[in-house]
N, C-alpha and C positions, 0 to 999 in steps of 0.2 A: 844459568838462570838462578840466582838467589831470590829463594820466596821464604819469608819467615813464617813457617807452619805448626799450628801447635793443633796435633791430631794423636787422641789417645782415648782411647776407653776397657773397662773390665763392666761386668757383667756376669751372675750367677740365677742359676736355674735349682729354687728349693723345695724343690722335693726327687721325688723317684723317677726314674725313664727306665721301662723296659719294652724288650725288643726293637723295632725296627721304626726310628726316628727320621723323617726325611732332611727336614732342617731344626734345631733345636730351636726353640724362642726364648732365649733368656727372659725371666720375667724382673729380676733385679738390678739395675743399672746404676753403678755407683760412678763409673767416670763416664761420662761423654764427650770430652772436648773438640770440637770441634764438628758436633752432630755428624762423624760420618757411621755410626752404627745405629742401625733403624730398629727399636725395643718392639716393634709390631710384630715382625720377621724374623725376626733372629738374626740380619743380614746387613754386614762390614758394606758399606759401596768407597770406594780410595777416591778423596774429593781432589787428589793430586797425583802425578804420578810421581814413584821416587820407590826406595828404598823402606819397605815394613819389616817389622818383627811379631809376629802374632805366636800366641802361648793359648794350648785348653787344657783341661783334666776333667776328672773324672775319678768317682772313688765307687770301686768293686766289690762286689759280696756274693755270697753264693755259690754255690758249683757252677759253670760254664764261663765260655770267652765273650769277655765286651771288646767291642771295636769301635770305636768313634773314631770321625777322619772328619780334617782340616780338609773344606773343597774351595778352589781358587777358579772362577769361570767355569764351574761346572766340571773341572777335573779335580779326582781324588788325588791330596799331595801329600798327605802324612797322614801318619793312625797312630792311635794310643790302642795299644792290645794289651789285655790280661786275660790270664787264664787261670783264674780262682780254684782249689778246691773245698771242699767243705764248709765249713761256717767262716773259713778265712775271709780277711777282706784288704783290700789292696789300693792306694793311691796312683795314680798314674799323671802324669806334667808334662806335656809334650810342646817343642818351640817349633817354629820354622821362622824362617826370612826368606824374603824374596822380593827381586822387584818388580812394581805392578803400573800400570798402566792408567790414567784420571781416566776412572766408570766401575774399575772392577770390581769383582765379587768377592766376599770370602763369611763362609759360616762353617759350622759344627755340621757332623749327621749321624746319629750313632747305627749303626749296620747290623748288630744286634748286640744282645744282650741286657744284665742291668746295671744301673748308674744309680746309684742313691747321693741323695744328699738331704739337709733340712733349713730350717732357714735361718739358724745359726750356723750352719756348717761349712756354705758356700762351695764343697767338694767337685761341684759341676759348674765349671769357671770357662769364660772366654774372652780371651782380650787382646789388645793390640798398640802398634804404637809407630808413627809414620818416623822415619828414622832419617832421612833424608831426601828432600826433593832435589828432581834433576828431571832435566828433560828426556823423554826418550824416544 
């Protein structure tokens, strides 16, 4: 099946998150192409199925561990973990790929901890990008 698909978007959340986020809502949306990420939700839906690359972060402070995971249909597939001490503070960039299915799901959740960022900062980032359609 050749379908020429042009589906990408990035996405930043500025300010603070601490503790336990179920779905993050990005509130800044600088690509959207191809409207498949809803700025309502916080929530990727794949307008095709094929081949993605999706990338989040997060930037760390404080004493204790942040965990934000990439969930794909309701299953946790990747985490960004740090484990800060003291006034340190830490970047974290996390990729995944996979191939998904026309419907699927994919957003942020952070599991606990803090995430700062400001709205020059952009440090609390989500994005993605359809890499190939194919039927599946």
């Amino acid at each position: 099946m050749r379908v020429k698909a042009n589906v990408h978007f990035f996405a930043t959340y500025p300010a603070s998150i601490s503790g336990k986020v179920n779905t993050i809502v990005y509130r800044k949306v600088y690509v959207n192409q191809g409207e498949a990420f809803n700025a309502r939700t916080g929530v990727f839906r794949a307008p095709f199925s094929g081949v993605y690359q999706f990338f989040f972060s997060t930037q760390t402070g404080g004493s204790g561990t942040t965990d934000l995971w990439l969930v794909v249909n309701n299953y946790w597939v990747a985490v960004s973990h740090s484990n800060v001490q003291g006034s340190n503070s830490v970047g974290n960039l996390s990729t995944y790929m996979t191939t998904l299915r026309k419907g699927a799901t994919v957003y942020v959740t952070q599991n606990r901890g803090r995430s700062w960022a400001t709205g020059a900062s952009n440090t609390i980032a989500f994005g993605g990008s359809l890499l190939m359609v194919r039927k599946i």
